[in-house]
PDBQT receptor file of N, H, CA, C and O in Angstrom, charges set to zero:
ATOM      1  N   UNK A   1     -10.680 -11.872   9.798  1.00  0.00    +0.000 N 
ATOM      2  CA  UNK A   1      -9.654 -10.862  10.024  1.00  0.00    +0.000 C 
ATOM      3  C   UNK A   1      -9.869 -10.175  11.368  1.00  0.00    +0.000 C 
ATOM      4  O   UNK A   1      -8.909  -9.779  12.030  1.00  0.00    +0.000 OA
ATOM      5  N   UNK A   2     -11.147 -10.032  11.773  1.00  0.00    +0.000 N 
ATOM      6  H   UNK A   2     -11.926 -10.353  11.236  1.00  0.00    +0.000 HD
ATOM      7  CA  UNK A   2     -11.403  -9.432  12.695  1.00  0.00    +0.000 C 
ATOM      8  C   UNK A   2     -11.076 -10.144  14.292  1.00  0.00    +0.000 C 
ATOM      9  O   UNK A   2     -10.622  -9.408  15.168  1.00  0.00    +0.000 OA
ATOM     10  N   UNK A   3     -11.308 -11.422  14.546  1.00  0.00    +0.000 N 
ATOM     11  H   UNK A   3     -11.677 -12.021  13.835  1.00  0.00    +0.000 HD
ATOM     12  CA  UNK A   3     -10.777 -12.790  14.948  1.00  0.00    +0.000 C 
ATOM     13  C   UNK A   3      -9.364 -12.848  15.383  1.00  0.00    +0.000 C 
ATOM     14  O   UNK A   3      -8.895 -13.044  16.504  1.00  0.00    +0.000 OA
ATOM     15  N   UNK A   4      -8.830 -12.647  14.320  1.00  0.00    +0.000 N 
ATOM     16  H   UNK A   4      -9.211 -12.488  13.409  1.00  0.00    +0.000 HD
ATOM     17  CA  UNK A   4      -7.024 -12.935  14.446  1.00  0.00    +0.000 C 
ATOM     18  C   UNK A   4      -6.943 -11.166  15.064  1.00  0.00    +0.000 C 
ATOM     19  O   UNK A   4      -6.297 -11.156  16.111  1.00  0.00    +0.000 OA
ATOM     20  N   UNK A   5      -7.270 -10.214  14.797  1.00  0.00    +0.000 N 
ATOM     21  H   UNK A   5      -7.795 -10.222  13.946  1.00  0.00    +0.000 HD
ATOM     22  CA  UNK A   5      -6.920  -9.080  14.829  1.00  0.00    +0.000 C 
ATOM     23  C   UNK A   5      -7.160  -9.087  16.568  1.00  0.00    +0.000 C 
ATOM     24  O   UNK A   5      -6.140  -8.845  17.213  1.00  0.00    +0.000 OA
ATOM     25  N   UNK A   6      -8.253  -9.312  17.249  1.00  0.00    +0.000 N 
ATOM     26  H   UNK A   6      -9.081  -9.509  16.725  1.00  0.00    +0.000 HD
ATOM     27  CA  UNK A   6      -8.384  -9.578  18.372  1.00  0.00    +0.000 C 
ATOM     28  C   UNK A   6      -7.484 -10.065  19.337  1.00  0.00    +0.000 C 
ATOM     29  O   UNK A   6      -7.171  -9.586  20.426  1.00  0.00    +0.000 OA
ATOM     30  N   UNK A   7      -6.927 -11.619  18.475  1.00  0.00    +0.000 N 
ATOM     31  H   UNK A   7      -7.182 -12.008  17.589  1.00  0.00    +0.000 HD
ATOM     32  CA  UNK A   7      -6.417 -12.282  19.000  1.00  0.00    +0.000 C 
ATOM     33  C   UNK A   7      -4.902 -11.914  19.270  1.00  0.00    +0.000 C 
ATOM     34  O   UNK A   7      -4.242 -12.208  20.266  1.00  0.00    +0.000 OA
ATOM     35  N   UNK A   8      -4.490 -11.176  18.109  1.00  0.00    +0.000 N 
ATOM     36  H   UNK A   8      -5.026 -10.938  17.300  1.00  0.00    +0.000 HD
ATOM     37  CA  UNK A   8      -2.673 -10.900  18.675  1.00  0.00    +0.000 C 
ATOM     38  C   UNK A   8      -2.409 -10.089  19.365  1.00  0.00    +0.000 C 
ATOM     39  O   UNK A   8      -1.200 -10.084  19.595  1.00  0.00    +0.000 OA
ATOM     40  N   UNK A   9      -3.189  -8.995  20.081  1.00  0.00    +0.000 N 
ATOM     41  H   UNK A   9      -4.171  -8.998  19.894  1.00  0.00    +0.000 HD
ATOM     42  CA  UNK A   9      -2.739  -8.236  21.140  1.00  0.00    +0.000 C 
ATOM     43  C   UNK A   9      -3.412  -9.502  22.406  1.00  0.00    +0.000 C 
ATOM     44  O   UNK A   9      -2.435  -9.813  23.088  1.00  0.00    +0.000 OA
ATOM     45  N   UNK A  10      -4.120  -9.941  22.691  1.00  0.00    +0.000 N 
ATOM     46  H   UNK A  10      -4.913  -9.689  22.137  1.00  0.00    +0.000 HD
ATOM     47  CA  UNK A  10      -4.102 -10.687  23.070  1.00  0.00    +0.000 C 
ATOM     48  C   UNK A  10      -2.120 -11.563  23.385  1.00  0.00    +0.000 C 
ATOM     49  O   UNK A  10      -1.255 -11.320  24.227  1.00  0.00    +0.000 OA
ATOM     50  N   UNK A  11      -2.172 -12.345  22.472  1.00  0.00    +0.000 N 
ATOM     51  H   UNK A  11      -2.875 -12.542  21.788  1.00  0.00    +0.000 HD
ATOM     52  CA  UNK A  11      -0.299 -12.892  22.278  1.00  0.00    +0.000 C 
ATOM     53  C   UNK A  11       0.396 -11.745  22.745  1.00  0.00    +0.000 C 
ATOM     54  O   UNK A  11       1.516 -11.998  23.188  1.00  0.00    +0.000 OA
ATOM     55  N   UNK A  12       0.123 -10.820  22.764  1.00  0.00    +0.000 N 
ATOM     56  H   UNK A  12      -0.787 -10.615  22.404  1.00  0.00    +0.000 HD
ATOM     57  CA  UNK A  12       1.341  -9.608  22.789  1.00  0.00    +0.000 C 
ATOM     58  C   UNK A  12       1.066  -9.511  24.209  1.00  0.00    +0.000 C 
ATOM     59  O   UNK A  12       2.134  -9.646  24.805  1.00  0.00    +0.000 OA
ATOM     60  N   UNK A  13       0.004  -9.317  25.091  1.00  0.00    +0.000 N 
ATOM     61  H   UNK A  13      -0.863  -9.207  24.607  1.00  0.00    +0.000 HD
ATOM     62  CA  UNK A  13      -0.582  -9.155  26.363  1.00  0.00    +0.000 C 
ATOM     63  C   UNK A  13       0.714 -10.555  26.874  1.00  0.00    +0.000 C 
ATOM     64  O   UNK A  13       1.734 -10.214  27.473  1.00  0.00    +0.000 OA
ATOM     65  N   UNK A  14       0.499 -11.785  26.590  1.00  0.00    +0.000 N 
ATOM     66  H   UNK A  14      -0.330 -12.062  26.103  1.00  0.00    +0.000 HD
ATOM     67  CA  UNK A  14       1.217 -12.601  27.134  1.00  0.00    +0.000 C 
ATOM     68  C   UNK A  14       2.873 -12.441  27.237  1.00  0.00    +0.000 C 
ATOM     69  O   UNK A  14       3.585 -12.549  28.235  1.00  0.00    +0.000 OA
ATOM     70  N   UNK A  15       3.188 -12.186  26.046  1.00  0.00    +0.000 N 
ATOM     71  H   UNK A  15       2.609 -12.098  25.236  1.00  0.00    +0.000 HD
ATOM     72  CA  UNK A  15       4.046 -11.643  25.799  1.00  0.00    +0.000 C 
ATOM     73  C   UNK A  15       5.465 -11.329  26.573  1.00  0.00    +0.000 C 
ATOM     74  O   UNK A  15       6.501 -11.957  26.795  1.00  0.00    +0.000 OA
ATOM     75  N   UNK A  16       4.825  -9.694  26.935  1.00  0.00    +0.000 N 
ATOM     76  H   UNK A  16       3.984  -9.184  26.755  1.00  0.00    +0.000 HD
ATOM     77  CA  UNK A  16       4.866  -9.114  27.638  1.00  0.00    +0.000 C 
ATOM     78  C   UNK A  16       4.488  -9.242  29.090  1.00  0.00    +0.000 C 
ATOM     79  O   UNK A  16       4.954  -8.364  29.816  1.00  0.00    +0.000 OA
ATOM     80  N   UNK A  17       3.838 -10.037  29.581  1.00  0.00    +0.000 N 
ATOM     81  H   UNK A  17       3.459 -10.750  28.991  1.00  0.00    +0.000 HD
ATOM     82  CA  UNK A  17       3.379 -10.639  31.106  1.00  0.00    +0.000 C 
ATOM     83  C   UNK A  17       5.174 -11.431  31.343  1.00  0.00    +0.000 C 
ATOM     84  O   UNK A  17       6.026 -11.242  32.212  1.00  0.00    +0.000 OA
ATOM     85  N   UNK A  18       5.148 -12.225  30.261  1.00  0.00    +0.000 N 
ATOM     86  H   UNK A  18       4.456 -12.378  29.555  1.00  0.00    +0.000 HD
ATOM     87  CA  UNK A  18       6.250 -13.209  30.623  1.00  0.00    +0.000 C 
ATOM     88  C   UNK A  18       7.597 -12.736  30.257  1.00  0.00    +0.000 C 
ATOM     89  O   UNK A  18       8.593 -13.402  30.537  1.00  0.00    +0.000 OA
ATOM     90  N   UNK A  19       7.648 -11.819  29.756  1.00  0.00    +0.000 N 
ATOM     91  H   UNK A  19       6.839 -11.278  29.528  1.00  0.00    +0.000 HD
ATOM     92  CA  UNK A  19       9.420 -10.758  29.170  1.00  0.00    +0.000 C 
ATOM     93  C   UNK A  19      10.073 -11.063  30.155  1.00  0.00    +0.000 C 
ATOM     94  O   UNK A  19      10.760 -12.085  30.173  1.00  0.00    +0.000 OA
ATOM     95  N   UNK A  20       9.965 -10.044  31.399  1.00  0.00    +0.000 N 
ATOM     96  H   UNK A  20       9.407  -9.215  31.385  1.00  0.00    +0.000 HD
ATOM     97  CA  UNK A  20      10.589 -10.238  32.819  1.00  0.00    +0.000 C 
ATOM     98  C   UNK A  20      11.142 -11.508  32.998  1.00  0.00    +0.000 C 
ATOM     99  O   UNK A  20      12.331 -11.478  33.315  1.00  0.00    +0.000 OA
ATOM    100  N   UNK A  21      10.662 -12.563  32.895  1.00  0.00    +0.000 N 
ATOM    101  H   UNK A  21       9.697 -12.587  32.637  1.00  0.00    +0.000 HD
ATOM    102  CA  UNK A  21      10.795 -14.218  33.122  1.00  0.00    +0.000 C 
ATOM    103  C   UNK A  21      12.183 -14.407  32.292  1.00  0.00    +0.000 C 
ATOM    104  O   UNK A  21      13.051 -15.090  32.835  1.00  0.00    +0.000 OA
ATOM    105  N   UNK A  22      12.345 -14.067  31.515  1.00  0.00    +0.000 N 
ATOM    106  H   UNK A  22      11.640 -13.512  31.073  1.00  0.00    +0.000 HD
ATOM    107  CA  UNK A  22      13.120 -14.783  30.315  1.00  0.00    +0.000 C 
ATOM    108  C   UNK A  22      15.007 -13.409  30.836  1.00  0.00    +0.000 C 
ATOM    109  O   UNK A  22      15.041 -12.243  31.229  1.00  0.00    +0.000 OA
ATOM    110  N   UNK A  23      15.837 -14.144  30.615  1.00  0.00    +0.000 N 
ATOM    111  H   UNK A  23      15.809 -15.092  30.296  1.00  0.00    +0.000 HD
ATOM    112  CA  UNK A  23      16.556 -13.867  30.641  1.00  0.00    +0.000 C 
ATOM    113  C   UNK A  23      17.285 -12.424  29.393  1.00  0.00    +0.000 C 
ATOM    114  O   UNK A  23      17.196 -12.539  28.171  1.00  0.00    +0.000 OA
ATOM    115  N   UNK A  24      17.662 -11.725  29.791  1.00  0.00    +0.000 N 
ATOM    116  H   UNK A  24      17.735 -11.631  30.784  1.00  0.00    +0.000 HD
ATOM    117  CA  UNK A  24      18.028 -10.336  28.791  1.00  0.00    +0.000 C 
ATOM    118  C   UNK A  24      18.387 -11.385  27.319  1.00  0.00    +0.000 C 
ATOM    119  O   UNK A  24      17.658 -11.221  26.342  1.00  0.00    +0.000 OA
ATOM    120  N   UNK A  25      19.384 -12.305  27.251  1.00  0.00    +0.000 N 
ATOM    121  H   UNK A  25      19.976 -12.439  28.046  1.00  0.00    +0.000 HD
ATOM    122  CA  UNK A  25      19.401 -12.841  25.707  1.00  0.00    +0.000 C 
ATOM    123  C   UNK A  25      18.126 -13.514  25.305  1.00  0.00    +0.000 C 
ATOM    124  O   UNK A  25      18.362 -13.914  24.165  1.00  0.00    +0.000 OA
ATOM    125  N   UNK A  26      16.942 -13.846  25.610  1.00  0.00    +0.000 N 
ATOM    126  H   UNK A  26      16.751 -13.521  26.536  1.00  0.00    +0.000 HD
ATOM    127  CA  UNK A  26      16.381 -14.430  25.300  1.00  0.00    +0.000 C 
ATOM    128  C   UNK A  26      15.061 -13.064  25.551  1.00  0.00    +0.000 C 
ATOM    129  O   UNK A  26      13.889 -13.441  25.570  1.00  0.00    +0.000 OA
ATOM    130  N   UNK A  27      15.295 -11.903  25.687  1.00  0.00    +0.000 N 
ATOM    131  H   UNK A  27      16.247 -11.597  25.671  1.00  0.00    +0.000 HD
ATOM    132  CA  UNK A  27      14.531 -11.121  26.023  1.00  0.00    +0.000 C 
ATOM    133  C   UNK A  27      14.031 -10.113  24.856  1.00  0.00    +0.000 C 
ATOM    134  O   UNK A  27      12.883  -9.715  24.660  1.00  0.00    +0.000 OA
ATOM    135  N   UNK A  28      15.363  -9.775  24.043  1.00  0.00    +0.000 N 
ATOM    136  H   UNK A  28      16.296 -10.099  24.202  1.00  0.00    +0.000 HD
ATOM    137  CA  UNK A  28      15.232  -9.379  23.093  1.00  0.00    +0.000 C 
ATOM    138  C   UNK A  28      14.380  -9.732  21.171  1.00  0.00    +0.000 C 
ATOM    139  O   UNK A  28      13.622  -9.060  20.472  1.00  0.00    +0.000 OA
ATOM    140  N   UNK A  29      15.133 -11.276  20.967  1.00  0.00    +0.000 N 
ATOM    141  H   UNK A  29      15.749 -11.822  21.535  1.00  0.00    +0.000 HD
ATOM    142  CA  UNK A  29      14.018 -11.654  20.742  1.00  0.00    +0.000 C 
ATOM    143  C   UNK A  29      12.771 -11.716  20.673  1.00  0.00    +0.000 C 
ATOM    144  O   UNK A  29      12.179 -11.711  19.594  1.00  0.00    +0.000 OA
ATOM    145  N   UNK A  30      12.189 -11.783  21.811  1.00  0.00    +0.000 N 
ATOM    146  H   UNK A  30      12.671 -11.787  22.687  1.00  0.00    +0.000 HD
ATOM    147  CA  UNK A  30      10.851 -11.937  22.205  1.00  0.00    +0.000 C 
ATOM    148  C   UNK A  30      10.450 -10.971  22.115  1.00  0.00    +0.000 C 
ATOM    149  O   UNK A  30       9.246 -10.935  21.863  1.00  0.00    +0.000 OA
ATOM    150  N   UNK A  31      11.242  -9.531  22.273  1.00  0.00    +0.000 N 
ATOM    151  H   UNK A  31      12.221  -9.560  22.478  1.00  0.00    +0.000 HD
ATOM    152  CA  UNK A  31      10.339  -8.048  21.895  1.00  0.00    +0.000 C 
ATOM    153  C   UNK A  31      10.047  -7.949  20.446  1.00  0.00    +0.000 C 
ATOM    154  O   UNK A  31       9.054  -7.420  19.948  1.00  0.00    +0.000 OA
ATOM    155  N   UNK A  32      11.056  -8.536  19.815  1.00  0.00    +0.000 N 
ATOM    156  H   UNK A  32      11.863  -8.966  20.220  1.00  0.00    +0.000 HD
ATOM    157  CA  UNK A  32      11.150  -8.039  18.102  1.00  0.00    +0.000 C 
ATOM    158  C   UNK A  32      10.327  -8.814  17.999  1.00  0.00    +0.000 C 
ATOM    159  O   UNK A  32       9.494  -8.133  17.402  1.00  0.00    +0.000 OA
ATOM    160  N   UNK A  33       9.756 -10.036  18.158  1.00  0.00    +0.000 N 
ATOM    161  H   UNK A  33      10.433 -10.589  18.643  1.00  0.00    +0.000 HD
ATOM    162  CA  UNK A  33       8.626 -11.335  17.642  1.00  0.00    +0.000 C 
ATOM    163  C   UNK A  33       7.398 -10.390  18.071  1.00  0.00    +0.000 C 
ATOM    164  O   UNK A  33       6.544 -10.153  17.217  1.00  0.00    +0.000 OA
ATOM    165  N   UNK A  34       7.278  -9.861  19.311  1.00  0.00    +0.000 N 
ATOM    166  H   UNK A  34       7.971 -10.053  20.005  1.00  0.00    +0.000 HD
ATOM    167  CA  UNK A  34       5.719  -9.116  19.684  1.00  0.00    +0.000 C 
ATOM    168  C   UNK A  34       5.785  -7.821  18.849  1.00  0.00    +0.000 C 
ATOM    169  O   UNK A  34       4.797  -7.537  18.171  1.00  0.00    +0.000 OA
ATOM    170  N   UNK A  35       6.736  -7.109  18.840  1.00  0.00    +0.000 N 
ATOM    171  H   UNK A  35       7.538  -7.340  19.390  1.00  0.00    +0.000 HD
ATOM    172  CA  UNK A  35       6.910  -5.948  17.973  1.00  0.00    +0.000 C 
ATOM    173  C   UNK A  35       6.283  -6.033  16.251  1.00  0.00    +0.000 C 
ATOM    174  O   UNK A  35       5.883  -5.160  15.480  1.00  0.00    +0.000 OA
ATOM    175  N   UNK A  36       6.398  -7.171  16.160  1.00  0.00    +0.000 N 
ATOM    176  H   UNK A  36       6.723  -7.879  16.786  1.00  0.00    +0.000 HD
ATOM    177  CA  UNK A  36       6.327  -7.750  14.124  1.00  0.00    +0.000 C 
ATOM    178  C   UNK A  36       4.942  -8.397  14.447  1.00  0.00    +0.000 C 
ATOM    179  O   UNK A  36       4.139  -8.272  13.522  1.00  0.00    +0.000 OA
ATOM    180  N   UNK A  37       4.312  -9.295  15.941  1.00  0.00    +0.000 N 
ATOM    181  H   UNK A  37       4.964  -9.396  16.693  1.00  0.00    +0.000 HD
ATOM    182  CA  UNK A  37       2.779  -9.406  15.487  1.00  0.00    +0.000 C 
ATOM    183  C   UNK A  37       2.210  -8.059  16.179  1.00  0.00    +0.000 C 
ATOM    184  O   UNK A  37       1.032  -8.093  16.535  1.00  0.00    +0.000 OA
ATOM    185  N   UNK A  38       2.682  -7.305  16.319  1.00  0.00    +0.000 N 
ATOM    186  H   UNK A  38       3.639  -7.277  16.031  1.00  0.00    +0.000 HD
ATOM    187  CA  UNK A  38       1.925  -5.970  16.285  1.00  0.00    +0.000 C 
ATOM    188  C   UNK A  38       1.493  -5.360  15.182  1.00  0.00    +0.000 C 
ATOM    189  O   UNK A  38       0.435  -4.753  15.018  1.00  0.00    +0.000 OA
ATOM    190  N   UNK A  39       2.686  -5.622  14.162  1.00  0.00    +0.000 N 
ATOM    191  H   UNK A  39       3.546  -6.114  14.295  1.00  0.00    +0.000 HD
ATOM    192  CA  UNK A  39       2.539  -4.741  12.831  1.00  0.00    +0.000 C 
ATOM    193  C   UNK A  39       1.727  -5.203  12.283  1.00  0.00    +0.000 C 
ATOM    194  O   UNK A  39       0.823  -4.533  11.783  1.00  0.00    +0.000 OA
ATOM    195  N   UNK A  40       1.835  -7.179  12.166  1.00  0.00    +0.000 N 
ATOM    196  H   UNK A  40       2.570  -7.722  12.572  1.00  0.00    +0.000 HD
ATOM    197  CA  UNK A  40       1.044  -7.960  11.452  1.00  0.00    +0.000 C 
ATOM    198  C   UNK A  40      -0.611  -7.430  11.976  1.00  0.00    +0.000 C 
ATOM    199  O   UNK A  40      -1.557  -7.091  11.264  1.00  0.00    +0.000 OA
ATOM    200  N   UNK A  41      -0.538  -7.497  13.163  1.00  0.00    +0.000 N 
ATOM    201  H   UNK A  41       0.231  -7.773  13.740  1.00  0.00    +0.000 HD
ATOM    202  CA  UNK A  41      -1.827  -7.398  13.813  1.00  0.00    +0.000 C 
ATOM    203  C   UNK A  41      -2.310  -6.019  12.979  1.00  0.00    +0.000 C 
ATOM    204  O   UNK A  41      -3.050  -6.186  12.009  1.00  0.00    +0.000 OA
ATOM    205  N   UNK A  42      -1.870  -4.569  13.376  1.00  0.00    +0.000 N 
ATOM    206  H   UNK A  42      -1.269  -4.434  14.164  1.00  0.00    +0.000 HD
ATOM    207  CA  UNK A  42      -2.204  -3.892  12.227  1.00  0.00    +0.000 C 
ATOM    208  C   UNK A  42      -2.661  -3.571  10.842  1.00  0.00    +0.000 C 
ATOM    209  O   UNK A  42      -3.403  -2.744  10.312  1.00  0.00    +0.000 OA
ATOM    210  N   UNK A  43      -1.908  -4.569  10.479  1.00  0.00    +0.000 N 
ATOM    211  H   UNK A  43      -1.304  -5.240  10.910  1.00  0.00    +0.000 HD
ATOM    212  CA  UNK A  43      -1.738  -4.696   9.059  1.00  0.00    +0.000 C 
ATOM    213  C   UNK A  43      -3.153  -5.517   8.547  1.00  0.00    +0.000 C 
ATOM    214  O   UNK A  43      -3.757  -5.138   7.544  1.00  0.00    +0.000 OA
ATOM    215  N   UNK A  44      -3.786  -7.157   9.684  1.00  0.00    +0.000 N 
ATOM    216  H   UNK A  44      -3.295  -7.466  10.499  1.00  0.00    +0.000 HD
ATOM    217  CA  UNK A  44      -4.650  -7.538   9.198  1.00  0.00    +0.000 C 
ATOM    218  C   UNK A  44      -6.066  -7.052   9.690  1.00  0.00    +0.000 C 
ATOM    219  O   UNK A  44      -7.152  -7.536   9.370  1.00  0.00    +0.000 OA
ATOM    220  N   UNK A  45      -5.819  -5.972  10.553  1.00  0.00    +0.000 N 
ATOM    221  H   UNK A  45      -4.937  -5.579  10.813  1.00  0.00    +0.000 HD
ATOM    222  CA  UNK A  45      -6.756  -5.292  11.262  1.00  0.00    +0.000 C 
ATOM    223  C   UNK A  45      -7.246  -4.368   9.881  1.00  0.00    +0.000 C 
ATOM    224  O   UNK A  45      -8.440  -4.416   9.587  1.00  0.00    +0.000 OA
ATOM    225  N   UNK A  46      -6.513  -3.706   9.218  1.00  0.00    +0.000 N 
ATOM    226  H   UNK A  46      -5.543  -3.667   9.457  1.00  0.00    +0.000 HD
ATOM    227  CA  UNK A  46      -6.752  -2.745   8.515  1.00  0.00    +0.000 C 
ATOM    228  C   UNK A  46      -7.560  -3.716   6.980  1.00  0.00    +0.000 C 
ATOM    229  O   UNK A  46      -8.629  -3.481   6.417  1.00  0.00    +0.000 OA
ATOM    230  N   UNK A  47      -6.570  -4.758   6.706  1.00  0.00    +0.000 N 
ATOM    231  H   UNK A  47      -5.701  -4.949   7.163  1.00  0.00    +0.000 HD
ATOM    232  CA  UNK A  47      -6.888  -5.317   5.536  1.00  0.00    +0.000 C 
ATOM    233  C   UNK A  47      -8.279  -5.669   5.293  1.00  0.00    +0.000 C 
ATOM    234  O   UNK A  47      -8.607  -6.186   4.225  1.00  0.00    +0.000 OA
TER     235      UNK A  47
């Protein structure tokens, strides 16, 4: 747990590096997907 918990801000770091890149329709998306492994990330951080 501790592993994966590491690892998705990590994904979210990328994320977010590459947002800018991606066009506004394809931008949004990609916030709500990093937004939900944030929570997840939370969620298995705590578990």
């Amino acid at each position: 747990n501790i592993a994966v918990a590491m690892v998705f801000p990590v994904l979210m770091a990328i994320f977010s590096a590459f947002a800018p890149v991606f066009t506004f329709k394809q931008f949004y998306p990609v916030t709500a997907a990093a937004s939900v492994l944030g929570v997840l990330a939370l969620v298995t951080a705590f578990v």
